[in-house]
Kinemage of the C-alpha trace (Angstrom):
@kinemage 1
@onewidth
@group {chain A} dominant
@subgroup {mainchain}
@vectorlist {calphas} color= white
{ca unk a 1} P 152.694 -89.240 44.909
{ca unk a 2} L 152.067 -85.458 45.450
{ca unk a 3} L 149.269 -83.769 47.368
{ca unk a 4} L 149.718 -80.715 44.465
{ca unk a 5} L 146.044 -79.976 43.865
{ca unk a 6} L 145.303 -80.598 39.666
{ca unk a 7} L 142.254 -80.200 37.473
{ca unk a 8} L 142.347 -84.236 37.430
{ca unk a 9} L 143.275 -85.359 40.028
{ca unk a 10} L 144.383 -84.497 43.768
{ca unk a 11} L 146.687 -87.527 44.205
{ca unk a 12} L 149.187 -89.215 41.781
{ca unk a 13} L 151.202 -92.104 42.537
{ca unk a 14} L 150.553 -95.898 43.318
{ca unk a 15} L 148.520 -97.843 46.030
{ca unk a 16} L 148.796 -101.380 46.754
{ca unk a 17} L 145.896 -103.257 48.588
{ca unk a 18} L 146.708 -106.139 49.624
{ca unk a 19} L 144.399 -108.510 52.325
{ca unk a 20} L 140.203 -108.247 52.843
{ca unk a 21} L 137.359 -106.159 52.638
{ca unk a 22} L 138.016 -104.092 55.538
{ca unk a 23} L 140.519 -101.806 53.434
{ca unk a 24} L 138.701 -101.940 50.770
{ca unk a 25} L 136.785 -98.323 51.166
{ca unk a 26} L 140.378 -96.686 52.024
{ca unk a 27} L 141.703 -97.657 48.947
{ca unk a 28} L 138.959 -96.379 47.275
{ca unk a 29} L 139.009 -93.400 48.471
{ca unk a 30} L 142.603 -92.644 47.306
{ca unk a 31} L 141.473 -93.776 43.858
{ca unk a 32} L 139.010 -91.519 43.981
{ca unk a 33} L 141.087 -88.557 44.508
{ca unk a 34} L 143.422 -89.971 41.524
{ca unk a 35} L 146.075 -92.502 42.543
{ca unk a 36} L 146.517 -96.147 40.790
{ca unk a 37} L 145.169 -98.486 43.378
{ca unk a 38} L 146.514 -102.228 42.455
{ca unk a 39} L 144.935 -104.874 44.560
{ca unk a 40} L 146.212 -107.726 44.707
{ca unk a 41} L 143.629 -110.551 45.469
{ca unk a 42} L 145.386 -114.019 45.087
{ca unk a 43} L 143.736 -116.830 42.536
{ca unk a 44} L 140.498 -117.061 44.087
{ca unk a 45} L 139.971 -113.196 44.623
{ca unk a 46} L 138.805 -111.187 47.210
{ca unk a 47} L 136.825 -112.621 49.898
{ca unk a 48} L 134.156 -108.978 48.561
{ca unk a 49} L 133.855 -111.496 45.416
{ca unk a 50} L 131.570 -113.588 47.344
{ca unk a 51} L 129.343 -110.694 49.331
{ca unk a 52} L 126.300 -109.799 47.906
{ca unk a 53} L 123.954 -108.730 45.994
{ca unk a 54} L 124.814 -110.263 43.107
{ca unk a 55} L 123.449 -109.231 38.934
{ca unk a 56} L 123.188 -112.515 38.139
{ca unk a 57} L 121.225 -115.373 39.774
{ca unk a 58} L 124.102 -118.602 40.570
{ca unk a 59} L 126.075 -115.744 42.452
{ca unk a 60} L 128.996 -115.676 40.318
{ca unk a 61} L 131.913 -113.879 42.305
{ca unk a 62} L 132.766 -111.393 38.628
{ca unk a 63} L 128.950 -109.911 39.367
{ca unk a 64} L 129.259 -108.896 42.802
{ca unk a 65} L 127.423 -105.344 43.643
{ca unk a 66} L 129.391 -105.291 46.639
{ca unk a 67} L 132.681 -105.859 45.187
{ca unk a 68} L 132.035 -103.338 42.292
{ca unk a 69} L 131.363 -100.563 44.260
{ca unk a 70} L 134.553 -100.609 46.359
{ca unk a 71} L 136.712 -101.573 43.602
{ca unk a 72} L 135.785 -98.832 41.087
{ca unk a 73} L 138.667 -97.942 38.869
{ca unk a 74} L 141.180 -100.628 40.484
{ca unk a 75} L 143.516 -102.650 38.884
{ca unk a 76} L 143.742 -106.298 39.885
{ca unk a 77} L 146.528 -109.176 40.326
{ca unk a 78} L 145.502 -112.438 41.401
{ca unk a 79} L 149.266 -112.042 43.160
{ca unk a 80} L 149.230 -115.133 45.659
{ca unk a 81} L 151.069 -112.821 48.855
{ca unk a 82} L 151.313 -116.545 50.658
{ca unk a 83} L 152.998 -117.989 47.524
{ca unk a 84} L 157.277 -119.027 48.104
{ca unk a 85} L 157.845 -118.062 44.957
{ca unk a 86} L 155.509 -114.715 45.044
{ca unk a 87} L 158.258 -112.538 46.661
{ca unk a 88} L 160.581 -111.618 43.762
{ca unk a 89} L 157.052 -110.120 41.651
{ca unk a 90} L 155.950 -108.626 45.146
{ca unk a 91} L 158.678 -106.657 45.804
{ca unk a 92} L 158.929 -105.201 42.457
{ca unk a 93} L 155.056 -104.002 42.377
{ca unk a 94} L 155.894 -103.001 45.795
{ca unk a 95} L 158.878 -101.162 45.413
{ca unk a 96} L 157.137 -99.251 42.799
{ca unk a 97} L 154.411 -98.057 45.747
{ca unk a 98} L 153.541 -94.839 46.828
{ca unk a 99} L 151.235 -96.839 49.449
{ca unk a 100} L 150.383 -100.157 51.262
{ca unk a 101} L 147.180 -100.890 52.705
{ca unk a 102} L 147.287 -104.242 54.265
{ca unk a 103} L 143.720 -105.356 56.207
{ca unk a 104} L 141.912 -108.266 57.598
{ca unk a 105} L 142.851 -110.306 60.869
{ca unk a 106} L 145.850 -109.317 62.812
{ca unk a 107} L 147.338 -112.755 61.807
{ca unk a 108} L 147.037 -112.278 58.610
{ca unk a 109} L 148.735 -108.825 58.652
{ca unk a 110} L 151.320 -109.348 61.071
{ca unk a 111} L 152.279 -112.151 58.981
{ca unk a 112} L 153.910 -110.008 56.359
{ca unk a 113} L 155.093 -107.373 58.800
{ca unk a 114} L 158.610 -108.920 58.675
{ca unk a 115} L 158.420 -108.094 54.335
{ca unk a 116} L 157.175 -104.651 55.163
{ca unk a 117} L 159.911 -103.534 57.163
{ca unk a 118} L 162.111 -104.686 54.630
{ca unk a 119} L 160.849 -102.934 51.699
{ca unk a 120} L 160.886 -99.709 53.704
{ca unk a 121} L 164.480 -100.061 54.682
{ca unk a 122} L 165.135 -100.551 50.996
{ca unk a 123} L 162.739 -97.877 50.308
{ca unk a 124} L 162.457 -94.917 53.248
{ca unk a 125} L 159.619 -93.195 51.180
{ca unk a 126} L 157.020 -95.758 51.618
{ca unk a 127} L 153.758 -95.719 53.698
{ca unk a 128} L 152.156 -98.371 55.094
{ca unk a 129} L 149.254 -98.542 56.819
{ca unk a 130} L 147.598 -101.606 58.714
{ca unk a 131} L 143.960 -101.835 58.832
{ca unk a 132} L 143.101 -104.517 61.570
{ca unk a 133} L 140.151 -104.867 64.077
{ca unk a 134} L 142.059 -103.914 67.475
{ca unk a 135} L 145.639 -103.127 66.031
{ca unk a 136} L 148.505 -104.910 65.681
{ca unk a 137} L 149.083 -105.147 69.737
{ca unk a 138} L 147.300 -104.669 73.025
{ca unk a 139} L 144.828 -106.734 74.720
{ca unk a 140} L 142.363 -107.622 72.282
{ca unk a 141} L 144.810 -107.465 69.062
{ca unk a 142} L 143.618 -111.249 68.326
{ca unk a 143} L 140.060 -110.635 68.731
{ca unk a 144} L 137.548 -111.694 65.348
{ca unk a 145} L 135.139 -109.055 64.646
{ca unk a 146} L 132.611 -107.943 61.832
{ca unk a 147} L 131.146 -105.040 60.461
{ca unk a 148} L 127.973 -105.438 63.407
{ca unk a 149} L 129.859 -105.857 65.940
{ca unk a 150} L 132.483 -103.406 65.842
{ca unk a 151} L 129.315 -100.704 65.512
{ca unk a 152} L 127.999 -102.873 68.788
{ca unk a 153} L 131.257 -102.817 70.928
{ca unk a 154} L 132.318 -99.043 69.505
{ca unk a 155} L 129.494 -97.648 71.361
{ca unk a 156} L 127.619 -96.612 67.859
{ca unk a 157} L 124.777 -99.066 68.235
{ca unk a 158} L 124.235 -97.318 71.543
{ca unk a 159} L 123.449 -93.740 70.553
{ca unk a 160} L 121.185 -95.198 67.798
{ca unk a 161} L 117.779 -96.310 67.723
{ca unk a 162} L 113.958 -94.795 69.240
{ca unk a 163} L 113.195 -92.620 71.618
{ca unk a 164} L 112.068 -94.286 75.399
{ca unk a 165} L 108.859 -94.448 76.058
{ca unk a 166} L 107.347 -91.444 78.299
{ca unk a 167} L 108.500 -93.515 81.189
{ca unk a 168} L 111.927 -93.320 79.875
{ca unk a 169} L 111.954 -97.078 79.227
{ca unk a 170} L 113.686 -98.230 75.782
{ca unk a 171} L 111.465 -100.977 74.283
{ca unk a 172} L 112.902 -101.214 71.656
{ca unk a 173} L 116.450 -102.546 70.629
{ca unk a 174} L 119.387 -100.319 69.298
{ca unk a 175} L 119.620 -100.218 65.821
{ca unk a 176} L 123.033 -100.372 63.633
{ca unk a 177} L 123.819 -98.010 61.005
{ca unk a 178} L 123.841 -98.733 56.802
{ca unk a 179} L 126.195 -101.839 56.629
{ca unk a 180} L 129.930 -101.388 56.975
{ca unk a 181} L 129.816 -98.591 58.268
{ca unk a 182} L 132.644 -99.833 60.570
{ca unk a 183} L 135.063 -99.885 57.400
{ca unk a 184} L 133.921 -97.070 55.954
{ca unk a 185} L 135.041 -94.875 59.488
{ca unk a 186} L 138.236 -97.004 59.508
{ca unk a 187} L 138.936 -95.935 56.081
{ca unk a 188} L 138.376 -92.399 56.462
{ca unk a 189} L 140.299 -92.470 59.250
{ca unk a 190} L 143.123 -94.191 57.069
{ca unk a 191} L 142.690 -91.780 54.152
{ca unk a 192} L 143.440 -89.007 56.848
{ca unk a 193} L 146.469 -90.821 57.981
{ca unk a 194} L 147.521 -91.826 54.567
{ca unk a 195} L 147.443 -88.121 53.243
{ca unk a 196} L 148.692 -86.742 56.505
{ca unk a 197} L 151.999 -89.047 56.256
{ca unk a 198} L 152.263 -87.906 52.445
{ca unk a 199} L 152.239 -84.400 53.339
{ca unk a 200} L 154.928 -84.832 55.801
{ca unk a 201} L 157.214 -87.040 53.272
{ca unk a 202} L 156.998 -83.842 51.014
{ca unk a 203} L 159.039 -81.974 53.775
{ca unk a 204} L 160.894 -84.939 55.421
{ca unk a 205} L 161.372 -87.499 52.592
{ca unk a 206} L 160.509 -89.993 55.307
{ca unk a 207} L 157.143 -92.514 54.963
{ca unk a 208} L 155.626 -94.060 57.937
{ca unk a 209} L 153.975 -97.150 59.188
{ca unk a 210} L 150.216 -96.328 60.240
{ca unk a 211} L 148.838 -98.899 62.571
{ca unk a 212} L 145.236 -98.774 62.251
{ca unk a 213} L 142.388 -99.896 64.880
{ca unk a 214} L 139.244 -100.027 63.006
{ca unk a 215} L 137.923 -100.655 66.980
{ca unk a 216} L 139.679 -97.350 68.125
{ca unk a 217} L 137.997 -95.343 64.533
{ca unk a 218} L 134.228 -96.600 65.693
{ca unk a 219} L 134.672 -95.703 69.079
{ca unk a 220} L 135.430 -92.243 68.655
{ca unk a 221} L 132.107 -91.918 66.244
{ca unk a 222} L 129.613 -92.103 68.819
{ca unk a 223} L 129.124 -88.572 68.760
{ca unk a 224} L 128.174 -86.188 72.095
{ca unk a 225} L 128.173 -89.666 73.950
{ca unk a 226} L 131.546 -90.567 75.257
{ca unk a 227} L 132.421 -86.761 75.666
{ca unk a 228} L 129.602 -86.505 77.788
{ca unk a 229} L 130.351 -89.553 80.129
{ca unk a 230} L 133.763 -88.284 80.421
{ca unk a 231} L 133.350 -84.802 80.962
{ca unk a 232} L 129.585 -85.184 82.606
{ca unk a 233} L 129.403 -88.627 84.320
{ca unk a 234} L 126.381 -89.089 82.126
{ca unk a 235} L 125.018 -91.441 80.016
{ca unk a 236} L 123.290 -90.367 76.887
{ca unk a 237} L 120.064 -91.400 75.477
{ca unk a 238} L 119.384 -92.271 72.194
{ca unk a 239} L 116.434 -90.959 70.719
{ca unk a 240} L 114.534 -91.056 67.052
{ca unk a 241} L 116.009 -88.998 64.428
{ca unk a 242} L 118.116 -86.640 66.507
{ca unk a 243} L 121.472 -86.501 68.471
{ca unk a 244} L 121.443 -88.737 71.941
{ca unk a 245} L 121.250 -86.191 75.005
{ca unk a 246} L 121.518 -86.715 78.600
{ca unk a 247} L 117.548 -85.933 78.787
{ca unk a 248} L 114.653 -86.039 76.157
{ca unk a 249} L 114.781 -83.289 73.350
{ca unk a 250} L 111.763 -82.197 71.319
{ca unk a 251} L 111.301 -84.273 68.114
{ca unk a 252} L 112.696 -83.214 64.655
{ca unk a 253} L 110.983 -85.864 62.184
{ca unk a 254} L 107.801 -84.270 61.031
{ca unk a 255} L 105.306 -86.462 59.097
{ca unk a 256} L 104.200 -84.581 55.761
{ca unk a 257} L 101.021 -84.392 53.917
{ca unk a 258} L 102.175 -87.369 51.222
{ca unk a 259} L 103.231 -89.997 54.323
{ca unk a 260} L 107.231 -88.917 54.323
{ca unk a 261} L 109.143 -87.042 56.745
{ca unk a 262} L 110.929 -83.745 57.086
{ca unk a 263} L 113.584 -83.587 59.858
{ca unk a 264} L 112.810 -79.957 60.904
{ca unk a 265} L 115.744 -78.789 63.142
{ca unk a 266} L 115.543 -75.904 65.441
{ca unk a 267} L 117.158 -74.117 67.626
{ca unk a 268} L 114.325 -72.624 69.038
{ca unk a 269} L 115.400 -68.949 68.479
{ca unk a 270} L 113.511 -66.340 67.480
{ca unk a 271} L 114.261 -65.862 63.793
{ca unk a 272} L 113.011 -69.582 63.531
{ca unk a 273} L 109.791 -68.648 64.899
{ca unk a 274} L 109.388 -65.602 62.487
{ca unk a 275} L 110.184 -67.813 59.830
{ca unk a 276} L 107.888 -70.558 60.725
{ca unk a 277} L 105.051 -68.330 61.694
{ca unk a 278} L 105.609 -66.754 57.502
{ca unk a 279} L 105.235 -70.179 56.464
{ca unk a 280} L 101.911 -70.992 58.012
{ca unk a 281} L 100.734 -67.893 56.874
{ca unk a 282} L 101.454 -68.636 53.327
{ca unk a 283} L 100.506 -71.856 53.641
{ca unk a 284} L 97.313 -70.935 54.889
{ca unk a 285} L 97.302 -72.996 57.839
{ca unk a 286} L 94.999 -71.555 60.788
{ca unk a 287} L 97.491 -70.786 64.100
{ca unk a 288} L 97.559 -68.622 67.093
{ca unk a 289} L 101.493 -67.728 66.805
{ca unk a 290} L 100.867 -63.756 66.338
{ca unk a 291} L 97.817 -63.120 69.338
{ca unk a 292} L 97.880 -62.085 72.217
{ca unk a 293} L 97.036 -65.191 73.968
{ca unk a 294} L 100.265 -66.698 72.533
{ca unk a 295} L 102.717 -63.959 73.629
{ca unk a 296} L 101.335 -64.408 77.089
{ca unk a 297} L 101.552 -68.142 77.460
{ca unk a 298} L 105.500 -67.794 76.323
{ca unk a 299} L 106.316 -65.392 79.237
{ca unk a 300} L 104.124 -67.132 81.478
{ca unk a 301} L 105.041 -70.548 80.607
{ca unk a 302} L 108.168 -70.777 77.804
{ca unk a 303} L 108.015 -74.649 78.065
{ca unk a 304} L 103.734 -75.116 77.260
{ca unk a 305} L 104.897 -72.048 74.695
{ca unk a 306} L 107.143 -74.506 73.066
{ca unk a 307} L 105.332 -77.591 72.882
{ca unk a 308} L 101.929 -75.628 71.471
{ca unk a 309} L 104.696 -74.346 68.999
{ca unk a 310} L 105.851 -77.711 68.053
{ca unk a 311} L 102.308 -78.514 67.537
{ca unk a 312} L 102.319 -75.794 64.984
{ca unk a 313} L 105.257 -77.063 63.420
{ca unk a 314} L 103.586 -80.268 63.180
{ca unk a 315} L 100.300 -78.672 61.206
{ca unk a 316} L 102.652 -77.079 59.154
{ca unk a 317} L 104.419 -79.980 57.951
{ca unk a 318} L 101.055 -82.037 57.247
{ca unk a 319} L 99.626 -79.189 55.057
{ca unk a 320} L 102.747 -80.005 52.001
{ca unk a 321} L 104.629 -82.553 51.062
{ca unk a 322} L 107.762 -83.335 51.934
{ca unk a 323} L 110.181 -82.379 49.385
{ca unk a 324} L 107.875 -78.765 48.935
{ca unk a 325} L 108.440 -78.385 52.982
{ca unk a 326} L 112.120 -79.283 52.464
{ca unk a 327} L 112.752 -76.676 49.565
{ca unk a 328} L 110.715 -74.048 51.232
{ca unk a 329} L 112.322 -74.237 54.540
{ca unk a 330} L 115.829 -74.012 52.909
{ca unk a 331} L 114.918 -71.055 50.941
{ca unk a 332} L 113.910 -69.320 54.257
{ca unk a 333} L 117.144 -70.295 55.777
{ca unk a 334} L 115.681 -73.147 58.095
{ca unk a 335} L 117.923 -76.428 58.305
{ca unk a 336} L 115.700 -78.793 57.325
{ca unk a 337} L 115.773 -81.190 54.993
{ca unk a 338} L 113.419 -84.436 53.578
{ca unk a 339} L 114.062 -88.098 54.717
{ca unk a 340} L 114.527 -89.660 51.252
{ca unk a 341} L 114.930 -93.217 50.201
{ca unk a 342} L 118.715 -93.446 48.977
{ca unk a 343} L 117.738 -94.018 45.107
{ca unk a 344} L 115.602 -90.738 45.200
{ca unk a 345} L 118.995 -88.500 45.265
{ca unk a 346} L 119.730 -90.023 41.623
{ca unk a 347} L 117.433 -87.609 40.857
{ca unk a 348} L 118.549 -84.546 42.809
{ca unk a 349} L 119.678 -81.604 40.382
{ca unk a 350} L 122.511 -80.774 42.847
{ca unk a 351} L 123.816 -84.312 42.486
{ca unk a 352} L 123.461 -84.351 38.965
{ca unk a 353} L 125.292 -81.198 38.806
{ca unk a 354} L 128.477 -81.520 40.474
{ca unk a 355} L 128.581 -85.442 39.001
{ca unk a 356} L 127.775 -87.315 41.975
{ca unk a 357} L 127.084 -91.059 40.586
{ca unk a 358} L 128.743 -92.514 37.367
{ca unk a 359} L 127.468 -94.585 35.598
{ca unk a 360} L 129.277 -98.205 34.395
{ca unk a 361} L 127.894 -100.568 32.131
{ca unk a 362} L 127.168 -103.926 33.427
{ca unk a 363} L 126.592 -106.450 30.286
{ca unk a 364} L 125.347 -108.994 31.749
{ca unk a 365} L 122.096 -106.780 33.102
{ca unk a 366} L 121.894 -104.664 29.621
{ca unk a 367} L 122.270 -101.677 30.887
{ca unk a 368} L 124.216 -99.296 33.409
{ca unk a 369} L 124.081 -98.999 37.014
{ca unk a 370} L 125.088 -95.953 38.786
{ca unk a 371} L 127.743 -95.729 41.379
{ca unk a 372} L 129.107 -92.637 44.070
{ca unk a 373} L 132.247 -91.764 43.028
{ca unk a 374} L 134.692 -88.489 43.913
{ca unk a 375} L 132.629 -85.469 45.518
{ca unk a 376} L 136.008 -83.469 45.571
{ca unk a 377} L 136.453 -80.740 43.049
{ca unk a 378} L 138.593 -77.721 42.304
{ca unk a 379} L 136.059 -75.309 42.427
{ca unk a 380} L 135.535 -75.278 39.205
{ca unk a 381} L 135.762 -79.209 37.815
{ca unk a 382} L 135.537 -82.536 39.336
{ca unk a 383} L 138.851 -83.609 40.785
{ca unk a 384} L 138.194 -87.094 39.050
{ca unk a 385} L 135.940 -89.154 37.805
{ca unk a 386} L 137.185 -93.153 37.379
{ca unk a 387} L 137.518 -94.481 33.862
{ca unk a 388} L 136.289 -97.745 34.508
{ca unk a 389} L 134.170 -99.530 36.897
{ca unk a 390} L 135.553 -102.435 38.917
{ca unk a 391} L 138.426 -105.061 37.565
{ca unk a 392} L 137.681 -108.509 36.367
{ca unk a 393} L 139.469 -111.173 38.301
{ca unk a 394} L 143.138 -110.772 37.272
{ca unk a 395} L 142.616 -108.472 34.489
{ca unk a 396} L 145.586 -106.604 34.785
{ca unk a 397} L 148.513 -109.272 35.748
{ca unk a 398} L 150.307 -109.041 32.544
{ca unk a 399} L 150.136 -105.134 31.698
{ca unk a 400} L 151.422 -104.671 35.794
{ca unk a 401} L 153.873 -107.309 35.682
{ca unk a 402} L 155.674 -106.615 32.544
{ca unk a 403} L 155.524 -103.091 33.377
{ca unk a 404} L 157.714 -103.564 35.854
{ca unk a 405} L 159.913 -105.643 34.232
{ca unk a 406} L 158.965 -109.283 33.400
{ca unk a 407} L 158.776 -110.538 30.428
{ca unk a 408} L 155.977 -112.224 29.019
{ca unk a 409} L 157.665 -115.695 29.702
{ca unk a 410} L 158.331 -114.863 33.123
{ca unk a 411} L 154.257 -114.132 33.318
{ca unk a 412} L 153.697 -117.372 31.908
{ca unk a 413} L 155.595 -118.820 34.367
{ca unk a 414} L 154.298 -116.931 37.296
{ca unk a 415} L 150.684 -118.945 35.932
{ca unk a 416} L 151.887 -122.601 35.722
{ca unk a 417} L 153.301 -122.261 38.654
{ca unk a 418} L 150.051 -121.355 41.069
{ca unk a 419} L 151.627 -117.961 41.762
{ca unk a 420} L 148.905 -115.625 39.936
């Protein structure tokens, strides 16, 4: 595998996934940015087979959503690791790998530590990296966690959530991010480890072994919070829409004239207020910014100048709607931008332009659904863009398998006897 940027891709070589959903994103990720990711999921597949939503109504693990978007582009063996007789086609895929991502349970993992040592002594060049909830040791290394409640116990869950009310009383409960977004920080952190240990096998020739806590990734995503007890003493306070401070910040969300919101961020300067006060001139919208009146309430009182400011802001935002605000800000120089449903950015001419989503044809709805894929490019073309969406059920044991080396027979074999 080389980190050599190309037109096509900015990673070649070979990934093997092996274990559950929580490595699923890293892998991903790496195919993404142009490696062959093999997974290999066993005869009943991948635990992701049975996560919803599903395209089809009796649930039918080949027409998972969930499993097709995080296993775009892969190539699958139902490989059965567990299997006596699976180590002879193991090793070979293996020894063939650029990568190893190994996830789920420590037990799981640390049961085929023993085999990964092994193929690295046979084979100095190749990474591995672990993707478990607390690590392979330490305290907690046999802990069971999920998705929830690694955000819960990582602190995230904490910083997230509405403001208090004025008498700095939380009434209501603290609020998770999109779901998994505990895997999808472990795998960027694994991506970053991954392509960190590549670079230094170009110089060395040596791999690694990366032992990943997705418990230690979460906890260092709770922003301004754990700095802040650690430097401060302090304890941060989540509020709506807007970084968690050690005391109450003015809002950001701004309700427009069609019902949606703008998050208007400021930084109170002075160019903002110039700005602003340009706006609700243009926009016709009656204010006091430019009298005198105004310019003596902000020396006499810069905190009543900024909350009858805010007020402004406030008028201003309710005289458009939201996506005119958003794009008329911007074009001023402000940072704001419009809360949008998720499926509105299908839509957005920047997306569309630099190839955000792909489309992949799902038969068995009629018609395409669109997918994320690579946001990397070269400056002047995407990096890649996968050439199919994700693998049927043991699509590709024979064209791996013989690839490396057995023959069709041997494949045949491999079936009757349970191990793919």
């Amino acid at each position: 595998m080389t980190t050599d940027a190309l037109l096509t891709s900015a990673l070649e070589g070979t990934v093997v996934e092996v274990g559950g959903e929580h490595g699923e994103f890293a892998a991903l990720l790496l195919g993404s940015l142009g490696a062959e990711v093999i997974k290999l999921e066993g005869r009943a597949g991948s635990n992701s087979r049975r996560l919803g939503p599903f395209t089809t109504p009796d649930a039918d693990p080949e027409h998972s959503l969930f499993f097709s978007r995080y296993n775009l582009g892969k190539k699958s063996v139902s490989l059965e690791v567990a299997h006596p007789a699976s180590r002879v086609p193991f090793d070979r895929i293996a020894s063939h790998a650029d990568v190893i991502i190994d996830s789920g349970d420590r037990d799981g993992v640390a049961a085929r530590l023993g085999l990964y040592r092994m193929l690295q002594a046979a084979n100095p060049r190749l990474i591995i990296c672990t993707i478990t909830p607390f690590g392979l040791d330490g305290p907690w290394c046999d802990l069971k966690m999920t998705d929830l409640t690694h955000l819960a116990m990582g602190g995230v869950m904490a910083s997230c959530g509405y403001d208090p009310t004025p008498e700095g009383v939380y009434d209501t409960a603290p609020i998770a991010p999109g779901t998994w977004q505990a895997y999808h920080i472990a795998g960027e952190y694994a991506v970053i480890s991954i392509t960190a240990a590549l670079n230094l096998r170009e110089l060395t020739g040596e791999g690694a072994f990366i032992d990943l806590s997705i418990h230690e990734a979460v906890s260092t995503c709770t922003e301004v919070a754990l700095p802040t007890y650690l430097y401060n003493g302090a304890v941060v306070q989540r509020q709506t829409g807007r970084h968690a401070a050690e005391s109450r910040t003015r809002p950001w969300l701004r309700r427009t004239r069609d019902g949606r919101y703008v998050k208007a961020f400021l930084f109170w300067g002075g160019h903002e207020r110039r700005v602003i006060t340009e706006m609700l001139n243009e926009a016709g919208v009656d204010h006091d910014l430019e009298t005198d009146s105004y310019k003596e309430l902000v020396k006499r009182s810069p905190s009543e100048a900024n909350s009858h400011f805010n007020h402004m802001i406030d008028r201003l935002a309710a005289s458009m709607d939201a996506e005119e605000l958003y794009h008329r800000a911007q074009a001023k120089g402000l940072l704001w931008a419009s809360v949008r449903y998720p499926e509105e950015n299908l839509e957005d001419p920047h997306f569309q332009a630099r190839g955000a989503f792909q489309p992949f044809d799902h038969p068995e709805l009629g018609r395409p659904l669109y997918y994320p894929v690579s946001v990397a490019t070269d400056g002047k073309n995407r990096v890649t863009a996968f050439d199919r969406g994700a693998p049927r059920l043991g699509e590709h044991n024979f064209e791996i398998l013989t690839r490396f080396g057995f023959t069709e027979a041997e494949v045949d074999a491999f079936k009757t006897a349970g191990v793919i």
